[in-house]
C-alpha positions in Angstrom: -89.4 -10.6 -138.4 -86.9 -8.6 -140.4 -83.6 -9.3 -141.2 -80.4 -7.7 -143.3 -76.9 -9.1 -143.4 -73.7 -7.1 -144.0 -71.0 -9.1 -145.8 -68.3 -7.5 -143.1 -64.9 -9.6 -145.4 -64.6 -12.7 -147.3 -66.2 -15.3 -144.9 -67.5 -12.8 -142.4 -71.2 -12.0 -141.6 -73.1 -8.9 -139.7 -76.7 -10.3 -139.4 -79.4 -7.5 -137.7 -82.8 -9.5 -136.8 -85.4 -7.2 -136.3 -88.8 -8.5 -134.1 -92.0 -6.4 -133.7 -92.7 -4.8 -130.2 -96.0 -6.3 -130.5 -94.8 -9.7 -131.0 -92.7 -9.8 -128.0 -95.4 -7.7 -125.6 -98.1 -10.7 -126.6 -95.8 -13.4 -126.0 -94.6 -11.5 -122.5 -98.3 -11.3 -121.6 -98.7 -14.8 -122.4 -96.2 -16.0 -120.0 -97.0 -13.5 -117.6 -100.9 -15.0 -117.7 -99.1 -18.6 -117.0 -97.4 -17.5 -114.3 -100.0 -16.2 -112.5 -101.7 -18.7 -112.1 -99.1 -20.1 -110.0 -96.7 -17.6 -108.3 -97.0 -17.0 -104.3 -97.0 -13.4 -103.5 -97.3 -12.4 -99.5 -100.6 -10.9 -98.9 -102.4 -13.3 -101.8 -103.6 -16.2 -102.0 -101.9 -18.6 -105.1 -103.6 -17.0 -108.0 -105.3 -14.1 -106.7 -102.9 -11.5 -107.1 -103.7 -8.6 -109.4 -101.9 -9.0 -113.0 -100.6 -5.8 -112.8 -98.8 -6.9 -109.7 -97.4 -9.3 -111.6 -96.3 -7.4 -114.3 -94.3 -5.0 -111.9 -92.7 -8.0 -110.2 -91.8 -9.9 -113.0 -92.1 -8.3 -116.3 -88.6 -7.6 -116.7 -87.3 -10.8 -115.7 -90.4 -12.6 -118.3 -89.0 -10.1 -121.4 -85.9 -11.6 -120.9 -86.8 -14.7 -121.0 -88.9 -14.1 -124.0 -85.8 -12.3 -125.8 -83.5 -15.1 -125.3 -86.1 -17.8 -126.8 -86.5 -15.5 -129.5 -83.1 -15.2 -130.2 -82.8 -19.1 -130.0 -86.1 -19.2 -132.5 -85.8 -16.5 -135.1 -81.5 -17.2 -135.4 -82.1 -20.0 -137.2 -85.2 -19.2 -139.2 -83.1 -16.0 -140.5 -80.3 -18.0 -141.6 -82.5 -20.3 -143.5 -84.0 -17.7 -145.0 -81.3 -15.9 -145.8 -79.2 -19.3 -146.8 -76.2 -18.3 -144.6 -74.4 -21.4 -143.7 -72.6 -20.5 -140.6 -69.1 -21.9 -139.6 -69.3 -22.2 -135.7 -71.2 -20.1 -132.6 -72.3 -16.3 -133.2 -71.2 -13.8 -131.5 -74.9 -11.9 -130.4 -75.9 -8.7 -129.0 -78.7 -6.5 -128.2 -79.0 -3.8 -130.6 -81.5 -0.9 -130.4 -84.8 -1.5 -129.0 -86.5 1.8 -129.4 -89.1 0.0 -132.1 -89.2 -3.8 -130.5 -86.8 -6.2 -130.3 -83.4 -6.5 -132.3 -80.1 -8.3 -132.1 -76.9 -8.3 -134.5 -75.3 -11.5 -134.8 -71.7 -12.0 -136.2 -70.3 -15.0 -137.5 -68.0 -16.7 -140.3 -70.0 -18.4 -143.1 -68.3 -21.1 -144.8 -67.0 -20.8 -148.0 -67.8 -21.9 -151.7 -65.5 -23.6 -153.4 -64.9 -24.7 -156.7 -63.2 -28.0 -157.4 -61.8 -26.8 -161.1 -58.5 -27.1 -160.4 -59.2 -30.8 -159.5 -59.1 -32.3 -163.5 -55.8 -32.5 -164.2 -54.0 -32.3 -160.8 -50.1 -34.2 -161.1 -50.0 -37.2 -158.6 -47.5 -39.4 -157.7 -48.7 -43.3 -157.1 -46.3 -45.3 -155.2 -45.9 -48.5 -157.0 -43.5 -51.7 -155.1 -43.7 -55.7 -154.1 -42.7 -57.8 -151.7 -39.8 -59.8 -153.0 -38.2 -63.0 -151.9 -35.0 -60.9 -151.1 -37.5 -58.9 -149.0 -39.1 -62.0 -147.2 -35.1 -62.7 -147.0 -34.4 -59.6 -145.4 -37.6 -59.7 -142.9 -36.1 -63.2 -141.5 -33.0 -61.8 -140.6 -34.9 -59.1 -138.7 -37.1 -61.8 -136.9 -33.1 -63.1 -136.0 -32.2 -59.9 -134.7 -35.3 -59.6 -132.5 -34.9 -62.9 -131.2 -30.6 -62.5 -130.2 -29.3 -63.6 -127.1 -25.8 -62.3 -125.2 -22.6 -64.1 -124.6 -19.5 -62.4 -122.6 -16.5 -61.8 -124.3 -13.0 -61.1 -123.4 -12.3 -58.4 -125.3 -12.6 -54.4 -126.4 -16.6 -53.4 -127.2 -17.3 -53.4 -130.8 -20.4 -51.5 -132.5 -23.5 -53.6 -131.8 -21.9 -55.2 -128.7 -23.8 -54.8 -125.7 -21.3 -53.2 -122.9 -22.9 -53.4 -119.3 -21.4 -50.0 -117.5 -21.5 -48.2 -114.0 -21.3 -44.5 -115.1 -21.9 -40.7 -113.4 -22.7 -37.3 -115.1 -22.1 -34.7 -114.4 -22.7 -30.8 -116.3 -20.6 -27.6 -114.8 -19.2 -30.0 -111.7 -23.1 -31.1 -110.9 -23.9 -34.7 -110.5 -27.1 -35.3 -112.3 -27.0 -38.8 -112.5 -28.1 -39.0 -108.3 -24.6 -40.2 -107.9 -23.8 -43.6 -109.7 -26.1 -45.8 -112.2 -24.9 -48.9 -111.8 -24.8 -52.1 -114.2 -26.2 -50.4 -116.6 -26.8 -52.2 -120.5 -26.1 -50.0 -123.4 -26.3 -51.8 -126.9 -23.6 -50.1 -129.5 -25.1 -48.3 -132.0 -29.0 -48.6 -130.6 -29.2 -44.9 -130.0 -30.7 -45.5 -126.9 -28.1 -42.6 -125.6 -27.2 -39.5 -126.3 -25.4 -38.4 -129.6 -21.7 -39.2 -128.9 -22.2 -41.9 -125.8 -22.5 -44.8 -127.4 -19.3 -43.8 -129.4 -17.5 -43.4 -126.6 -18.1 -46.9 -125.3 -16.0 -48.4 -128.5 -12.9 -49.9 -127.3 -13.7 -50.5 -123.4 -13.3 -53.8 -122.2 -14.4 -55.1 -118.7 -12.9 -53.6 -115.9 -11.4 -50.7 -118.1 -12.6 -46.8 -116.6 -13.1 -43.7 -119.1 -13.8 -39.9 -119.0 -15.6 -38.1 -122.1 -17.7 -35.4 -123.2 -21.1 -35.9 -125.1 -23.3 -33.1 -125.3 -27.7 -33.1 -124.8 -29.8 -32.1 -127.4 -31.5 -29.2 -127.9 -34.3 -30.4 -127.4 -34.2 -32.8 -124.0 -36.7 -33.4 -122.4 -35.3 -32.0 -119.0 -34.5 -28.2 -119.5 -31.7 -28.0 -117.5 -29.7 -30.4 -118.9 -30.9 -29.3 -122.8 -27.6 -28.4 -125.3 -25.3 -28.6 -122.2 -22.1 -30.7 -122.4 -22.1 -33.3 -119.3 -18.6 -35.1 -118.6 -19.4 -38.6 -118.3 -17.1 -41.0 -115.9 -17.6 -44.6 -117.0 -16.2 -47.9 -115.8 -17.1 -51.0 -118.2 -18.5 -54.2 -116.1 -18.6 -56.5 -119.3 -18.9 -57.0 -122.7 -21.2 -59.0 -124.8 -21.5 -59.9 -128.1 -24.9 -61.3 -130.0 -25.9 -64.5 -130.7 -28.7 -65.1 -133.5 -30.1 -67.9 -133.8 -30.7 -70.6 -136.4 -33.6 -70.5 -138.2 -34.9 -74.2 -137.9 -38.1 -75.6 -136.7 -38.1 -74.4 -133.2 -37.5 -70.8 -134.3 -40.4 -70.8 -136.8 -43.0 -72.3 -134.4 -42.2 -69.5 -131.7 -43.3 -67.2 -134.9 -46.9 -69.0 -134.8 -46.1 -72.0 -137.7 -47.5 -74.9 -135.6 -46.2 -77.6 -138.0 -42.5 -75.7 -138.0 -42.4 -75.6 -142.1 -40.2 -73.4 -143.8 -42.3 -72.9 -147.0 -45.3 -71.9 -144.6 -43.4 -69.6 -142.7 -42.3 -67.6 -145.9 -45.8 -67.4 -147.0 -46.7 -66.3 -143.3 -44.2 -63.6 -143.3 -44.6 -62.6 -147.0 -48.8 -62.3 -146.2 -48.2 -60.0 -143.8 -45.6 -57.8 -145.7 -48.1 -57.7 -148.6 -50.5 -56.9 -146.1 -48.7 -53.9 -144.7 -47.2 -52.8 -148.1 -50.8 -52.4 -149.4 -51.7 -50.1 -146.5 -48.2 -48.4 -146.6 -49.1 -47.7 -150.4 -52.7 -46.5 -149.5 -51.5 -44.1 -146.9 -48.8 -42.5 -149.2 -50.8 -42.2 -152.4 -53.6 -40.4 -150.2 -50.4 -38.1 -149.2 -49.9 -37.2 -152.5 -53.1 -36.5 -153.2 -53.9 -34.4 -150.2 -50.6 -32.3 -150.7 -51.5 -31.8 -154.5 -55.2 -30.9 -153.5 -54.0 -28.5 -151.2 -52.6 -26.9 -154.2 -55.0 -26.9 -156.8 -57.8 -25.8 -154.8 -58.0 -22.1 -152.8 -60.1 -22.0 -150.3 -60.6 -19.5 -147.5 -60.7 -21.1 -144.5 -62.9 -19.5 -141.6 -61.1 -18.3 -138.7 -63.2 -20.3 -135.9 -62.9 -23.6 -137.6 -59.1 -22.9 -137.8 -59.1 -22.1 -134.3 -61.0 -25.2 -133.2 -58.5 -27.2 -134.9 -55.9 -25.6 -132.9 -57.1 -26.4 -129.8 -57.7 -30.3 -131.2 -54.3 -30.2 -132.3 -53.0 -28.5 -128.3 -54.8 -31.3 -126.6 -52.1 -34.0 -126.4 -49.5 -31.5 -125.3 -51.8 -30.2 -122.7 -53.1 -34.0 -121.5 -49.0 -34.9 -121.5 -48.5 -31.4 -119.4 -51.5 -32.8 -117.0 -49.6 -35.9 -116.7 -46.1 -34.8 -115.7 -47.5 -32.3 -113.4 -46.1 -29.4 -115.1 -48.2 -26.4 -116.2 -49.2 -26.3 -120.1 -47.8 -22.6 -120.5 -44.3 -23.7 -119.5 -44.2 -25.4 -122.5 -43.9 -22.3 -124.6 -46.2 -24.0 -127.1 -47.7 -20.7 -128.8 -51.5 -21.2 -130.9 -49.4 -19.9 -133.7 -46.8 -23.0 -134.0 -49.8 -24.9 -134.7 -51.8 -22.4 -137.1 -51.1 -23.7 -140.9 -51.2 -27.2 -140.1 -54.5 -26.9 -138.3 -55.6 -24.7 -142.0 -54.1 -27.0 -143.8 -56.5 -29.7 -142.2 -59.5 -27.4 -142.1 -58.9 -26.6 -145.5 -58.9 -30.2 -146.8 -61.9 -31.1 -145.2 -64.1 -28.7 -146.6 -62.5 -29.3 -149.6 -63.3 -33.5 -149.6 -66.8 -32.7 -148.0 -67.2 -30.9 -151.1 -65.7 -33.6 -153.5 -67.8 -36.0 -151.7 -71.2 -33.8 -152.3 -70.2 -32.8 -156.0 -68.9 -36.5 -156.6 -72.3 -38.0 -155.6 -70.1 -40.6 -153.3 -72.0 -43.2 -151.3 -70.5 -44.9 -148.3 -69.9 -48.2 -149.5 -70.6 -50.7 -146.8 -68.5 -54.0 -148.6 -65.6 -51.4 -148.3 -66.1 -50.8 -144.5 -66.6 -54.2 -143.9 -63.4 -54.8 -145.9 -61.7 -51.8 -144.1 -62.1 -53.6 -140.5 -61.1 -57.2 -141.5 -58.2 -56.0 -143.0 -57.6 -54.3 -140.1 -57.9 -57.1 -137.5 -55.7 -58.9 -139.0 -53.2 -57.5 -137.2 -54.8 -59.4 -133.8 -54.5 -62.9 -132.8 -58.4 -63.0 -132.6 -59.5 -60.8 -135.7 -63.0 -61.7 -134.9 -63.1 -60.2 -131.8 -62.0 -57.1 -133.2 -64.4 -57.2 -136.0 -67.3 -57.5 -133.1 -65.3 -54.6 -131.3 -65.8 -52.4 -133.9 -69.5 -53.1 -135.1 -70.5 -53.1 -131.3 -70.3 -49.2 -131.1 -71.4 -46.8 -133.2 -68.9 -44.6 -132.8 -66.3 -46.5 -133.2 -67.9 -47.7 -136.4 -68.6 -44.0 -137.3 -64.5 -43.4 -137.6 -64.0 -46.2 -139.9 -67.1 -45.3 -142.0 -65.5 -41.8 -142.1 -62.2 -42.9 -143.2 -63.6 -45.2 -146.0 -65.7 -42.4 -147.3 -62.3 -39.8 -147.5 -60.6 -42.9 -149.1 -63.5 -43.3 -151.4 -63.0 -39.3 -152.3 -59.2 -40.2 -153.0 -60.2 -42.4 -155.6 -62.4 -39.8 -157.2 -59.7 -37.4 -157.4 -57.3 -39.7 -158.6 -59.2 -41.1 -161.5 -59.4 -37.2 -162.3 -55.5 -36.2 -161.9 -52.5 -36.7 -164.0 -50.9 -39.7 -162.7 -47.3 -40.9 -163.0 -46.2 -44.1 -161.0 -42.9 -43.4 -158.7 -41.2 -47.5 -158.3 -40.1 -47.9 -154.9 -39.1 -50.9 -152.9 -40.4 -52.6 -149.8 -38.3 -51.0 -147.7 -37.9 -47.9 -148.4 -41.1 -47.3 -148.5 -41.8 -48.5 -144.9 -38.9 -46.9 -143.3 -40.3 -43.5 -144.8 -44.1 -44.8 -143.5 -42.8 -45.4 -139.9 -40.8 -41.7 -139.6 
């Protein structure tokens, strides 16, 4: 076997695999040998027929056969002998066969990288605590959650809740399928569109109103998307909240058996601490990814980008499956989707390589960590721990996300660190956008 490769650009590579006539022709006669010992031919009895019968029969279809296991075969040992590390499927083809058998294969290698820029890289660290005014704040929440609704005689307010019977209609066409009737709209929810809500200040029940609001852009429903609808709305009643006291009732609902007040707050403040650490995780790993992406080139190889494209389609075209609607109607073009799938291709070569270069092991006390932290979000955390080290692959994932957070750490004891003090919320508003 001979083989030369032609460095075509940066990543892409022209390999021409060269295999002796003579090679091929013994390993065609050896399969042609094989198979005559078993093929039926009319006029012959199983076995009997002449080899050169044979050969005219089947030849061409056995040297076929023979090429494409050579292809499979030889492929391989050429790139390992060549040390080509290819990124995705080759493109093959026949080339001349005048002096045995050759093929040119095509393909992207992937790339080296050097993790110089690495030392030194600026980081931000998100540093914040829970604090009792946060614990505070968090109660009131768990009062809001928990309101109830009393009628009131008098105009709606923001953060009422105004129960309406309303049509819509945009250039004189209902779209509403006539009237929605007794229909709740909390002030100030944004449950509606921009402007709606608004509108519904000042109503009280019994009261009727025309206005204008206009649909987003981006609705959902094309035809309705940046038009102006006239809205005719009659108010049935209004309603304003109720919370309710925080006493022992309330705090056994939220899962304090023995209805204490200090255990509640330790409850809540657990869990806040709990998310806060992950919230900080997430956005330190952020910063590091956006700063890596930075301070590392790399050329990333058009067929991995591609790939990630089409991981990054799939929701849209599931959703599209869904509604019943066609996947091209969403005008959703490969290249809306291109630099943040080589933004994502780029960073994991570059952490496989940090991981390499680093020497980082999986450390299994981390993974173990990893998923009882995680299942603490469950009211059985010990199932979920099962869950997870029942399947492999499910296990795989976390293992996978330990080892990237494990290449974090590298790089951050590496960069140039400076702590940015935020608080509690803040923080997790920003993590849930």
């Amino acid at each position: 076997m001979q083989v030369s490769v032609e460095k075509t650009s940066e990543l892409s590579r022209k390999m021409i695999v060269s295999v002796p006539e003579a090679v091929v022709q013994q390993k065609v006669a050896e399969r042609l040998k094989s198979l005559s010992k078993n093929v039926k031919i009319d006029g012959f009895r199983p076995g009997k027929a002449p080899q050169q019968v044979i050969n005219k029969l089947y030849g061409e279809r056995v040297r076929g056969e023979v090429t494409g296991d050579l292809i499979q075969s030889t492929y391989f040992e050429a790139l390992s002998k060549e040390q080509l590390r290819p990124a995705g499927y080759p493109n093959i083809q026949p080339a001349d066969q005048s002096e045995g058998f050759q093929y040119i294969a095509e393909f992207e290698v992937y790339p080296e990288i050097s993790l110089d820029g690495v030392n030194g890289m600026e980081v931000k660290r998100p540093v914040a605590e829970v604090t009792e005014s946060d614990v505070d704040a968090m109660i009131e929440k768990l009062r809001v959650r928990n309101k109830t609704w009393q009628t009131v005689e008098r105009p709606s307010q923001a953060q009422d809740r105004i129960t309406i019977t309303f049509s819509g209609s945009v250039d004189g066409e209902n779209f509403t399928d006539g009237k929605v009737e007794n229909y709740p709209v909390e002030i100030g929810a944004g449950q509606m569109i921009p402007g709606f809500e608004d509108s519904l200040i000042g109503l009280s029940g019994g009261e009727q109103k025309t206005f204008n609001a206009t649909f987003p852009e981006n609705y959902g429903k094309d035809t309705l998307a940046g038009k102006t609808a006239e809205f005719e709305v009659e108010a049935v009643k209004v309603e304003e909240s109720v919370l309710p006291e925080i006493d022992a009732d309330f705090i056994k609902k939220h899962g304090i058996e023995d209805g204490d007040m200090v255990s509640f707050r330790e409850d809540i403040r657990n869990t806040m601490e709990r998310q806060l650490a992950q919230a900080l995780a997430a956005r330190l790993k952020n910063s590091v990814m956006d700063a890596l992406y930075g301070a590392v080139q790399v050329a990333v190889p058009n067929t991995l980008i591609d790939g990630e494209i089409e991981n990054l389609m799939a929701p849209y075209k599931e959703n599209a499956k869904k509604r019943k609607v066609k996947f091209e109607e969403l005008d959703l073009p490969k290249d809306l989707f291109e630099e943040q799938a080589r933004r994502r291709v780029a960073l994991g070569l570059i952490l496989a390589e940090v991981i390499d270069k680093g020497e980082i092991k999986l450390d299994d006390a981390r993974v173990r960590n990893t998923i009882e932290e995680m299942a603490q979000n469950y009211e059985q955390p010990q199932d979920v721990i099962n869950w997870y080290y029942a399947d492999e692959k499910r296990l795989d994932e976390v293992k996978n996300m330990v080892l990237e957070d494990q290449a974090v750490d590298w790089l951050v004891a590496k960069a140039k660190v400076q702590d940015e003090n935020l608080n509690f919320y803040d923080l997790m508003d920003n993590q849930a956008r």
